[in-house]
C-alpha positions as CSV (number, residue, x, y, z in Angstrom):
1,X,330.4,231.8,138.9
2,X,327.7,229.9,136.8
3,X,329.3,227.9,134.2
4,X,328.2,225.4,131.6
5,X,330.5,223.0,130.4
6,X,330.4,221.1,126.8
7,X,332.3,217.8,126.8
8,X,332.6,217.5,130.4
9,X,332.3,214.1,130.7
10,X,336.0,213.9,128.9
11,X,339.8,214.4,129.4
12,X,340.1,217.9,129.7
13,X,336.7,218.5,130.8
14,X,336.5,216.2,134.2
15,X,340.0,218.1,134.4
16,X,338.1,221.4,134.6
17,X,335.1,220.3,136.2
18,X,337.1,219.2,139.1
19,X,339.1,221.8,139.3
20,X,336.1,224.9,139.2
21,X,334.3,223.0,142.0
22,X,337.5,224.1,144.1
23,X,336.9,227.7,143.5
24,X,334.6,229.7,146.0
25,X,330.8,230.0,145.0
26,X,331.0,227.9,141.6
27,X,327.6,226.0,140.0
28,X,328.7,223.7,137.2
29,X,326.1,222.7,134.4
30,X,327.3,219.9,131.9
31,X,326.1,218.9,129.0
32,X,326.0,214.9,129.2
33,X,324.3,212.7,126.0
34,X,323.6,209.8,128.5
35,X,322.6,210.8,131.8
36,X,323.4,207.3,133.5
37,X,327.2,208.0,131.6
38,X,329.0,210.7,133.8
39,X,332.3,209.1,133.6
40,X,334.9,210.8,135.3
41,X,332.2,212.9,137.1
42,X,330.3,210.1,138.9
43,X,329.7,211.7,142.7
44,X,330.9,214.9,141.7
45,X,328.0,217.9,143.2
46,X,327.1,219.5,139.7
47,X,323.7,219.7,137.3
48,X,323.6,217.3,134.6
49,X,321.9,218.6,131.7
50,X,320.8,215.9,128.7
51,X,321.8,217.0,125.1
52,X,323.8,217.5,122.5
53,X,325.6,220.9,120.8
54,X,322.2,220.3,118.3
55,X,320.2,220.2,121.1
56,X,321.1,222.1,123.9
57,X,318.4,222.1,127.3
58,X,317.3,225.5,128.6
59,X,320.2,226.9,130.6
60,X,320.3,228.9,134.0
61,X,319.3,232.6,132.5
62,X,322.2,233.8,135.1
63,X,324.8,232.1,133.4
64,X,328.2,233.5,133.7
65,X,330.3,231.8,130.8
66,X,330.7,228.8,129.0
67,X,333.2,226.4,128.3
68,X,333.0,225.1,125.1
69,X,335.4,221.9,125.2
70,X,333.0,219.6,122.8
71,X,335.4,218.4,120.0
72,X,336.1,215.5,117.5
73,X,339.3,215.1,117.7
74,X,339.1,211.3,115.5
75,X,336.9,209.7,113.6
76,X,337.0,207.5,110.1
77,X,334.6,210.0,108.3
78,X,336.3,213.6,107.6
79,X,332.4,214.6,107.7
80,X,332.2,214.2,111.0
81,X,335.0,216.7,111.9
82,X,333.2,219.4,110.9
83,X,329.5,218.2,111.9
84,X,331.0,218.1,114.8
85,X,333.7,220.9,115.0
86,X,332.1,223.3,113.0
87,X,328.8,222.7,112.6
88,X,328.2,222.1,116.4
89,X,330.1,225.3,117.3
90,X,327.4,227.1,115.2
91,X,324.9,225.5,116.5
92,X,325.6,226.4,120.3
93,X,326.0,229.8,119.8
94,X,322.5,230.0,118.0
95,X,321.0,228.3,121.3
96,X,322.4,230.5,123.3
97,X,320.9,233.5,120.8
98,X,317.8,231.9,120.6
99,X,317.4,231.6,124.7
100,X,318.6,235.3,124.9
101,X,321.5,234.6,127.7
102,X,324.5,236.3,127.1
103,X,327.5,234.2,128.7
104,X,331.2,234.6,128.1
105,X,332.1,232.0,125.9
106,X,335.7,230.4,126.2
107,X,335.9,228.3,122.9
108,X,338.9,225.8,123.6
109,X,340.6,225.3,119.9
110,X,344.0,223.5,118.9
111,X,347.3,224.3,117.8
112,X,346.3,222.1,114.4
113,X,344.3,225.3,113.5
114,X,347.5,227.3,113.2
115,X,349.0,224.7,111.2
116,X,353.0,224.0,111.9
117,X,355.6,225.9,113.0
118,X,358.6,226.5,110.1
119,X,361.6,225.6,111.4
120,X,362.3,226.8,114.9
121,X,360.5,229.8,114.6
122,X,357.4,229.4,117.0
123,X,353.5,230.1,115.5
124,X,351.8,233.5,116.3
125,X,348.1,234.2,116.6
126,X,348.4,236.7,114.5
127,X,350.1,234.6,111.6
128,X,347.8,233.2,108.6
129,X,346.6,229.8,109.5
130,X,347.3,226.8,107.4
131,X,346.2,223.5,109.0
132,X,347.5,220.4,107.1
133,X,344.8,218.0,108.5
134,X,341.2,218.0,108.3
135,X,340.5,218.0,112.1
136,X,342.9,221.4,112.2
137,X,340.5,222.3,109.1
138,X,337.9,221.6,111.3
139,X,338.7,223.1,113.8
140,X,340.0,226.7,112.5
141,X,336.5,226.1,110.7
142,X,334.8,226.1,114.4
143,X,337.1,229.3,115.2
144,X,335.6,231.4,112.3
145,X,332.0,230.8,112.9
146,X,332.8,231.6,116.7
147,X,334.2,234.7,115.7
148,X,330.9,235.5,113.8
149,X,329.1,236.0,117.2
150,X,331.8,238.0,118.9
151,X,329.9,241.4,118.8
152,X,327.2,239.3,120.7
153,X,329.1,237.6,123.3
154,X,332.3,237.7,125.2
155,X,334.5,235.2,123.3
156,X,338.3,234.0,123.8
157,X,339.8,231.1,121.8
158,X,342.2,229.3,123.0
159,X,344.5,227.6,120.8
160,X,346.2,224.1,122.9
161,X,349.2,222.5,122.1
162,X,349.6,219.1,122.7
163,X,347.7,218.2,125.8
164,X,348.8,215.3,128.0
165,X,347.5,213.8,131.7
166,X,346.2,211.5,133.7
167,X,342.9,210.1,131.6
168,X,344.0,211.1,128.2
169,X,344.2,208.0,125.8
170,X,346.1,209.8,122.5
171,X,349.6,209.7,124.2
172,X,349.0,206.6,126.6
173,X,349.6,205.0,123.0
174,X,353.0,206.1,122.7
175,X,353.8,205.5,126.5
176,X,353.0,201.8,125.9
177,X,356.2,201.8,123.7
178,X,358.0,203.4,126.4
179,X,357.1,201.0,128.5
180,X,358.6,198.6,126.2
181,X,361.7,199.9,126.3
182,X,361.5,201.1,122.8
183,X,361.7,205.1,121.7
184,X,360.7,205.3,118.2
185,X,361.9,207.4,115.4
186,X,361.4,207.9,111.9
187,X,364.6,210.2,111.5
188,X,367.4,211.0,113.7
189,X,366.7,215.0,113.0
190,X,364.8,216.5,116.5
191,X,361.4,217.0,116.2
192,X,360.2,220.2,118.5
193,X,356.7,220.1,119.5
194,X,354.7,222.5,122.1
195,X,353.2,220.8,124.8
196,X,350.2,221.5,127.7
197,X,349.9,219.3,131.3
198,X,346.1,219.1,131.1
199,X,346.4,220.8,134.8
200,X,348.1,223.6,133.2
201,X,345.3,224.6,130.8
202,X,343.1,224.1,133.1
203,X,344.5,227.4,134.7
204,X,344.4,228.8,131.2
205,X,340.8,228.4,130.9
206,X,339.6,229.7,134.0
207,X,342.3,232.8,133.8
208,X,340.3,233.3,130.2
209,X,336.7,233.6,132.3
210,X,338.1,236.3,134.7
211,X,339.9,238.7,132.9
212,X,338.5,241.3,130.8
213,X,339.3,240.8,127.3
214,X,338.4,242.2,124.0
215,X,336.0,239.7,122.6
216,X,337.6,238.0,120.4
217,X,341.3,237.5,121.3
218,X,342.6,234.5,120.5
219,X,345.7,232.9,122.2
220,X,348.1,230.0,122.2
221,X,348.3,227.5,125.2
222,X,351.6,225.6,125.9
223,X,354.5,225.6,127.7
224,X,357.2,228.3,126.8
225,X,359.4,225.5,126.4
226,X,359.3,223.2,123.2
227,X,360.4,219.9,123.5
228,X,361.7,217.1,120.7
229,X,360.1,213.8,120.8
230,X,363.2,212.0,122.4
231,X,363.0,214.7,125.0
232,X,359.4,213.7,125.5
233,X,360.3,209.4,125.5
234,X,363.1,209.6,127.6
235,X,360.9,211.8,130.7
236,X,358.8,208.8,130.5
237,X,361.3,206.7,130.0
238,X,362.4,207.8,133.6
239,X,359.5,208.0,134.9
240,X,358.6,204.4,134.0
241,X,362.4,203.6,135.4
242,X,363.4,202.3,131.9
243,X,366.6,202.0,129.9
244,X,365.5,203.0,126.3
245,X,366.7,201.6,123.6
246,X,366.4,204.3,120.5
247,X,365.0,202.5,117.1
248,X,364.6,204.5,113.9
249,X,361.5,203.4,111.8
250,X,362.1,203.7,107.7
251,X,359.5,206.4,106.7
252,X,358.0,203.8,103.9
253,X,357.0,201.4,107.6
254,X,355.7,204.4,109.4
255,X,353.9,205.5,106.2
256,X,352.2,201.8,106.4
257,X,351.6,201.6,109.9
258,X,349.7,204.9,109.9
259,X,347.4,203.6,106.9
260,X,346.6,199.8,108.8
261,X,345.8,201.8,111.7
262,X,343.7,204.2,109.9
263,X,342.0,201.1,107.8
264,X,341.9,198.8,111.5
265,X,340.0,201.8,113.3
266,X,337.2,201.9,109.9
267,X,336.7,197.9,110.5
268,X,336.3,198.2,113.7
269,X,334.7,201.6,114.2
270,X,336.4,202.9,116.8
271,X,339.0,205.1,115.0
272,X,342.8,205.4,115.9
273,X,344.3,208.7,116.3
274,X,347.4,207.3,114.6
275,X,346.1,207.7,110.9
276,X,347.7,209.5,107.3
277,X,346.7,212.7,109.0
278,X,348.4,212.3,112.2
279,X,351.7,210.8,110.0
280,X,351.3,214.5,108.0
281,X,351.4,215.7,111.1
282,X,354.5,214.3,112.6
283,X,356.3,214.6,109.5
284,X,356.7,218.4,109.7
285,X,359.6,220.2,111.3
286,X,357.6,221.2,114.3
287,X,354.7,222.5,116.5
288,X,356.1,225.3,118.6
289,X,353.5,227.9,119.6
290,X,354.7,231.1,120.4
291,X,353.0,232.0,124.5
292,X,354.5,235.6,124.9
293,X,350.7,236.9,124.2
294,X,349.3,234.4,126.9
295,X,351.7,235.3,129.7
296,X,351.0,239.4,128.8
297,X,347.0,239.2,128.8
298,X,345.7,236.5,130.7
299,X,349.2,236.3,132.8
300,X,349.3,232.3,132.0
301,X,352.4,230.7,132.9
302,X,352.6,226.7,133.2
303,X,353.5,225.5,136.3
304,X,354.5,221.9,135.9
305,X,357.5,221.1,134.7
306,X,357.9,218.3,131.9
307,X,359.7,216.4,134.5
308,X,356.6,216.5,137.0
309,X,353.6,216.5,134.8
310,X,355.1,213.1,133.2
311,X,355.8,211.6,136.7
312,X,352.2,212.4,137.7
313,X,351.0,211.0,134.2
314,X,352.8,207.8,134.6
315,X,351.7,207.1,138.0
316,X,348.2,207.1,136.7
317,X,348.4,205.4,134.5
318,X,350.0,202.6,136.5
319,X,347.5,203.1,139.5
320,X,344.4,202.8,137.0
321,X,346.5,199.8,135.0
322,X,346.1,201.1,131.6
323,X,350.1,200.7,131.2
């Protein structure tokens, strides 16, 4: 297999990246801004290819399928979700037209697309979407110009829970408070949310590249069991071998710290992911994405339990002393 990889360089895509270079008679391509910044894949024997998804290098004419992980996922400009999101989607798939290679594209998307789950009754992929924030607008934005190029390429979307692992930095926040001994809440109500181990989409995104789908499809990514927030702190909580003591936040406080982080990450340019969006976000009854079309077509089925996938997580995170 020849693959070329967008977003390599980051959380899931070092994930990926390490993981195809396992598999028998696999070339990796990734698409790198700064060739002397490879991150995660320092030492690692793939191509390096110099660009951007507005200016993508010529590409092996052999190519077999790309994954296109490239994403904003934060920023302090809602602009730059869809420059980015949309926009760059666009963008790649016009490169590819225009350098007349016809790869299977596996476009990795987020459960913010859907939009949230109504009570405990788990999102489809064939329900109407209604994203609350403006990355999920962004990002079901990205889906729909995808789709315009399905009758020229091979496409599957995959639509990610929450994704969580060793090198991602959106959680480690909420682990720090672990750590402390403290597990937050805004309401004593559960909160169910789907989540991903980073390890287990990995599977999901190379299952995508080998089977033969109708271009197109489109399908959720989690594990089959939702989870509440408490569920979620108190895994870590054992993990991290601490007694937790449960505090519930007034809404009007967690309202205010969403907005001083928001207005902390503009000053200092380096945007938080805890903003008004992400406090939207939280404040809905859940995020439960409904698998059963995963395990039929692509025969995806996580294989870490919460139990393990947080241990591992945790353990990184020590190791690499970012908790």
């Amino acid at each position: 297999m020849k693959a070329f990889v967008t977003g390599g360089t980051g959380f899931i895509g070092s994930h990926l990246i390490e993981f195809l270079l396992k598999q028998k008679e696999t070339e990796i391509f990734a698409l790198v801004r700064n060739i002397n910044k490879q991150k995660w894949l320092n030492g690692l024997p793939l191509h390096f290819l110099q660009g951007d998804l507005f200016s993508i290098p010529p590409l092996p004419r052999d190519l077999d399928v790309v994954f296109h992980l490239a994403g904003l996922t934060k920023s302090s400009k809602s602009v730059d979700y869809y420059t980015v999101n949309q926009k760059g989607t666009t963008s790649l798939f016009e490169s590819l037209t225009d350098q007349k290679i016809r790869p299977k594209i596996i476009y990795l998307s987020s459960l913010a697309a859907a939009g949230p789950s109504v009570g405990r009754i788990a999102v489809r992929e064939d329900d109407s979407p209604h994203p609350l924030t403006v990355y999920g607008k962004s990002k079901l934005a990205g889906e729909e110009e995808a789709l315009k190029f399905k009758g020229q390429f091979p496409l599957v979307i995959l639509r990610a829970a929450a994704i969580y692992g060793p090198r991602d930095t959106d959680f480690l926040q909420y682990f720090k408070f672990i750590k402390k001994g403290i597990l937050g809440s805004y309401t004593s109500k559960p909160k169910w949310v789907s989540l991903c181990y980073v390890k287990d989409l990995v599977q999901a995104l190379h299952l995508s590249a080998l089977r033969n789908l109708e271009s197109g499809e489109i399908f959720n990514i989690a594990d089959k069991t939702p989870y509440s927030w408490e569920e979620l702190g108190r895994a870590a909580g054992r993990a991290l071998r601490k007694k937790l003591k449960k505090v519930i936040i007034p809404v009007p406080l967690f309202y205010l710290g969403a907005l001083f982080s928001e207005i902390a990450g503009k000053v200092s340019k380096k945007p938080n992911i805890f903003n008004r969006d992400k406090y939207r976000d939280m404040r809905q009854e859940g995020w439960m994405a409904d698998v059963q079309k995963a395990k039929e077509k692509l025969s995806f089925e996580t294989q870490y339990s919460l139990e393990e996938a947080i241990q591992e997580t945790i353990d990184w995170y020590l190791k690499n002393n970012w908790l």
